[in-house]
C-alpha positions in Angstrom: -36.7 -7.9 -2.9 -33.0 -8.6 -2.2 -31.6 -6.4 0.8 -28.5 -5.0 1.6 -28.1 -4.4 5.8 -25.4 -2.1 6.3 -24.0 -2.8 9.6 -21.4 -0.5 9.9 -19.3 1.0 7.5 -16.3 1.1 9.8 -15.3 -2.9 10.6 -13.3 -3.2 13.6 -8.9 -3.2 13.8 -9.8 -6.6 14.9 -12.1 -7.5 11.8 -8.9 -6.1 9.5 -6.2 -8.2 11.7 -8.7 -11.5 11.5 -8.7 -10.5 7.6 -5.0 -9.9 6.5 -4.3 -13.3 8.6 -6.8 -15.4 7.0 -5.1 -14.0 3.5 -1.7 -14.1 4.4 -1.3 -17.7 6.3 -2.5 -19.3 2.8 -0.3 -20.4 0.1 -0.5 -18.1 -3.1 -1.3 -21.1 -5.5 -4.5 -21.6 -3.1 -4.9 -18.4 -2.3 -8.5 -16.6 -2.4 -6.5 -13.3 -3.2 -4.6 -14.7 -6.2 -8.1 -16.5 -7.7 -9.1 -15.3 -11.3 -13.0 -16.9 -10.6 -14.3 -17.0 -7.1 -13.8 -20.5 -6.4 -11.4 -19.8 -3.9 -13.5 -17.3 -2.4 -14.8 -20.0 1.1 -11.5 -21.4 1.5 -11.0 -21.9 4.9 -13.5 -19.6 5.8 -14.9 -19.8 9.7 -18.4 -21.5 10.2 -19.1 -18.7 12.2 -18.3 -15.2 12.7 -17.1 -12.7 10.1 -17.3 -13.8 6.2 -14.5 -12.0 4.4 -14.7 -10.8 0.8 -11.0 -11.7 -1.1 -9.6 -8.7 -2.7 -6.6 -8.8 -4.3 -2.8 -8.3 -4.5 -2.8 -6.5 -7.9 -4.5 -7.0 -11.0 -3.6 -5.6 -14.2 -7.2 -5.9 -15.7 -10.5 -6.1 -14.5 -11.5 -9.8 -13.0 -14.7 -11.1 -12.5 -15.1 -13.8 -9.8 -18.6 -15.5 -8.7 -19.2 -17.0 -5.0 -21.5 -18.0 -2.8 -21.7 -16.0 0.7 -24.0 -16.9 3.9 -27.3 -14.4 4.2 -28.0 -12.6 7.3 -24.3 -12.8 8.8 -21.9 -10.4 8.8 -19.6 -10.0 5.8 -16.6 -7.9 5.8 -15.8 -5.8 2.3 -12.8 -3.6 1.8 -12.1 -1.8 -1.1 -8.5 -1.6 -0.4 -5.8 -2.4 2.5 -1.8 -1.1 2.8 -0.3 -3.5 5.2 3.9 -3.5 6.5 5.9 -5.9 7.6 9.1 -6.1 9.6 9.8 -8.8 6.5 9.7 -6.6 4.0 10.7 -3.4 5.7 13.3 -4.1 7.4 14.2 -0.5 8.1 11.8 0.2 10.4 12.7 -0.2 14.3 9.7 -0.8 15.9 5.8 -1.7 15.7 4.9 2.3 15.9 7.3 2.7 12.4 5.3 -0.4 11.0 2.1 1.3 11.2 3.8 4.7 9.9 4.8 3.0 6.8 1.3 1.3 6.5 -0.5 4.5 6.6 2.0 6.5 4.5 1.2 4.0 1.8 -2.4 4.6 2.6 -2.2 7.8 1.8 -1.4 7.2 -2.2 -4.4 5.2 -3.3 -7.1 6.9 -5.2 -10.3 6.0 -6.9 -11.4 3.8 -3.7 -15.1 2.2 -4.5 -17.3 0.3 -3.2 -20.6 -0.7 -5.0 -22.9 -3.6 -4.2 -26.1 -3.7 -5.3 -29.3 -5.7 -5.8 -29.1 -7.4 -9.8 -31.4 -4.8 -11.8 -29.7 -1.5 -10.1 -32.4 -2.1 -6.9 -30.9 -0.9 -3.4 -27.8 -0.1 -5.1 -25.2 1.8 -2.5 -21.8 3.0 -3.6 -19.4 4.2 -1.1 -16.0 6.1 -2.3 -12.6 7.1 -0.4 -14.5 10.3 0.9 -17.8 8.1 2.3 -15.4 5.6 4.0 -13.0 6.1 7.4 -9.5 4.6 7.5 -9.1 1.4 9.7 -5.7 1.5 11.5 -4.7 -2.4 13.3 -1.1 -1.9 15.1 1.3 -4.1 14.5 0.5 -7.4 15.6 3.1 -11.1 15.5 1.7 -13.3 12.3 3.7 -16.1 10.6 3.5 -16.7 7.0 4.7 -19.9 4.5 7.5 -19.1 2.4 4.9 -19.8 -1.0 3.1 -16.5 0.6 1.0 -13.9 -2.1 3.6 -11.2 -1.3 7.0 -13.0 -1.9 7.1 -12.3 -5.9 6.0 -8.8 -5.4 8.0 -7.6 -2.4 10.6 -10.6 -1.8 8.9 -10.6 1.5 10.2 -14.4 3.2 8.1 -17.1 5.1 8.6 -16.7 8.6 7.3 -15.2 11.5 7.2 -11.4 11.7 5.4 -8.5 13.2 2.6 -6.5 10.3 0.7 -3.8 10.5 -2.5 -2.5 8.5 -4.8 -0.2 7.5 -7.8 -0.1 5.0 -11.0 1.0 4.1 -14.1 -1.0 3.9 -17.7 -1.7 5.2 -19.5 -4.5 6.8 -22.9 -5.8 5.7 -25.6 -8.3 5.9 -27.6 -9.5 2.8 -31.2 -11.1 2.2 -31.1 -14.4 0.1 -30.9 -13.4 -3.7 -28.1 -12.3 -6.1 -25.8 -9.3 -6.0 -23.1 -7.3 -7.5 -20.1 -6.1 -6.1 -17.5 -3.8 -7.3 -14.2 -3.1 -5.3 -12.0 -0.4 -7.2 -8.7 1.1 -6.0 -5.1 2.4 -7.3 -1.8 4.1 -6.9 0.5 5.4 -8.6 4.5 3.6 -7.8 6.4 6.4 -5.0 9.1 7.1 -2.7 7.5 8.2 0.6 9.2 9.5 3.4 8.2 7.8 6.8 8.6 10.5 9.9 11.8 8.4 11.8 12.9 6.4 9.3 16.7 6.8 8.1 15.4 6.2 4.1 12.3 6.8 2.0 10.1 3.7 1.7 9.2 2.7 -2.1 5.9 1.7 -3.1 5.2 0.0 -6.0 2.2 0.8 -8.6 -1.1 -1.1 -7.0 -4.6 -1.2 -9.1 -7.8 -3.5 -8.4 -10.6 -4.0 -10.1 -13.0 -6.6 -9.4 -16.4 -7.3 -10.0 -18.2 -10.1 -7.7 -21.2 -12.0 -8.4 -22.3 -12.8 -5.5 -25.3 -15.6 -4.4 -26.2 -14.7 -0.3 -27.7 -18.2 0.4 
């Protein structure tokens, strides 16, 4: 029988920064977080190391996508991530206000899941907002192409910049065999109020809902 290892269900700040770079430094017509089918899912994935599960930017409806991950190594799920940007909040003065904003926007997202599971229902595990800790990375220098995922969204420009983020998600190792994974989360659009920040920082409506089938070769 297919099993699921988990390793720990708090990855790293480090596992979260290696993450939101491997997403961001790709273009969004290549990009594994803008893919309707999985097939983006290895792109310019490491040999070794970490294997990151693509979420997504937003999603209206629910998308399926089906990819092939490496048994026995570490793989990095997160049902959600807020990230900020001196690029797209140009308000805030400093790395400290980055991460503010980051875990402001944090706080608005409801519904967080988590379910992967053996094909059949066996060793099913479903983790939810309440089972999971939040994963803070500071502010850290990155530099993104102007054709980036977030620059129809948020008008955020190519360039190099500081970002921080935060998220919730697990790490796990799987037997060979096939699997299912769910990644839910949402919030509603807001104006938040960041302690030290002149204005209120809006935050537009997010939802994501994706189903993985998922072959651990």
């Amino acid at each position: 029988m297919a099993r699921i290892d988990l390793v720990t269900k708090k990855p790293s700040p480090q596992d979260l920064r290696e993450y939101i770079t491997w997403i961001l430094t790709q273009e969004t017509n290549v990009n594994p977080a803008t893919d309707s089918t999985g097939e983006r899912a290895a792109r310019n994935q490491r040999r070794d190391g970490i294997w990151f599960i693509p979420g997504g930017i937003d999603n209206k409806n629910k998308i399926t996508r089906e990819c092939n991950v490496p048994s026995k190594r570490e793989i990095l799920i997160l049902a959600y991530t807020a990230d900020s940007s001196k690029s797209e909040h140009s308000v805030a003065q400093n790395d400290n206000q980055l991460l503010a904003i980051a875990k402001e926007i944090a706080k608005l997202h409801k519904k967080v899941e988590i379910t992967i599971g053996h094909d059949g229902g066996e060793n099913k595990q479903t983790f939810l907002d309440k089972d999971l800790e939040l994963i803070e990375t500071p502010a850290f220098p990155i530099s993104i192409p102007d054709n980036n995922i977030y620059k129809d969204l948020y008008g955020v420009k190519g360039g190099d910049t500081h970002l921080a983020i935060v998220g919730w998600g697990i790490k796990v190792k799987l037997e060979p065999g096939e699997y299912t994974l769910i990644l839910k989360a949402q919030h509603e659009p807001a104006s938040i109020n960041v302690p030290g920040l002149p204005e209120p920082v809006y935050a537009r409506s997010f939802n994501l809902d994706i189903e993985y089938k998922l072959t651990a070769t």
